[in-house]
N, C-alpha and C positions, 0 to 999 in steps of 0.2 A: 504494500500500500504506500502510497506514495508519503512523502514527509515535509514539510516546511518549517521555518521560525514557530510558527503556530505549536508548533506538536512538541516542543520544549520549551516553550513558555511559560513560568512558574507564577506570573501571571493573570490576574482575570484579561478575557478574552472577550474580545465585543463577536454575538451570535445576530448582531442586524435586532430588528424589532420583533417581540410579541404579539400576539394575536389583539393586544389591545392597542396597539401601537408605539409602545414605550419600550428604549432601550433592554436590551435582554445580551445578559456577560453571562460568561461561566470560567470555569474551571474542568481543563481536560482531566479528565481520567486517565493516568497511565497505569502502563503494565495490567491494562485488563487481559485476563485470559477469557476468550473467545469460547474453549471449550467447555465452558458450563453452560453455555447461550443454545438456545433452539437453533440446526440446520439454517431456518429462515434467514435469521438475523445474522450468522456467521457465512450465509451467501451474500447477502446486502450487503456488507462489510467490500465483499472482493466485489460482486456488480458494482456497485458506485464508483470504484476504484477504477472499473474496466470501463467506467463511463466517463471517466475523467476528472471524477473527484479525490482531492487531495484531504490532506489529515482527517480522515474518516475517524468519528470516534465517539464517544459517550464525555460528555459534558455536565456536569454540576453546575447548574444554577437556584437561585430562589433562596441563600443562606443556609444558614446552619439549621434556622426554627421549620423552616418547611421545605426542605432539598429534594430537587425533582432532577431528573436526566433528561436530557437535551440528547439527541443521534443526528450530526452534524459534519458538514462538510462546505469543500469551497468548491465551485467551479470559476478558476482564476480567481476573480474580487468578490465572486457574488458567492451568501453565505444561504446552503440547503440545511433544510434540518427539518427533525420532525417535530409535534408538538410537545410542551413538557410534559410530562408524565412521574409520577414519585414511583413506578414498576415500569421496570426496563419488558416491553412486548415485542411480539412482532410486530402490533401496530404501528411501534416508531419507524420499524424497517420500510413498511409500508409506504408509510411519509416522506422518507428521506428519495426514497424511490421516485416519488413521486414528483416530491421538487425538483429532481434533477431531470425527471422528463422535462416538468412544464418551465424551467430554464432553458433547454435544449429546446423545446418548443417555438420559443419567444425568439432564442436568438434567431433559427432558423427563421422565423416569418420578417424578423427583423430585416434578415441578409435577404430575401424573395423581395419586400417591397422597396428595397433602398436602393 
């Protein structure tokens, strides 16, 4: 999986905005081992990766009193993730999938009408 400054950063980490539109940081997770995660979520891992997304990874944000996981990545500047959640799911895999279509999506229509 690919690596940048981001994936050694000790750091909080700006994740773009929240579903409410307010700034959203975290904190990467390192040394997650993969192999306790569902199939799903340990293919998401490497599809995102093969889609172009770099420090793919599980993020901590929301504090110490209410910590939830962030499944997050960058395609270049632009930051995919999925939504917080306090239970890492497959729904996160879901999400993060998703954002990097509907970013691939946009750029492509972008590059068709420009």
């Amino acid at each position: 999986m690919a690596m940048t400054e981001r994936s050694s950063n000790p750091n909080e980490i700006d994740l773009g905005l929240n579903d409410n539109s307010y700034p959203l940081t975290g904190f990467r997770q390192m040394g997650v081992d993969l192999d306790g995660f569902s199939l799903f979520i340990r293919t998401a891992f490497q599809t995102a990766t093969d889609l172009g997304a770099d420090d793919v990874g599980f993020y901590v944000v929301g504090g110490v009193i209410d910590p939830q996981f962030v499944l997050a990545g960058w395609l270049g500047d632009q930051v995919v993730k999925s939504h917080p959640s306090s239970q890492i799911s497959d729904e996160m895999a879901r999400e993060l999938l998703q954002a990097i279509h509907d970013v691939q999506n946009k750029e492509r229509q972008d590059a068709a009408s420009g």
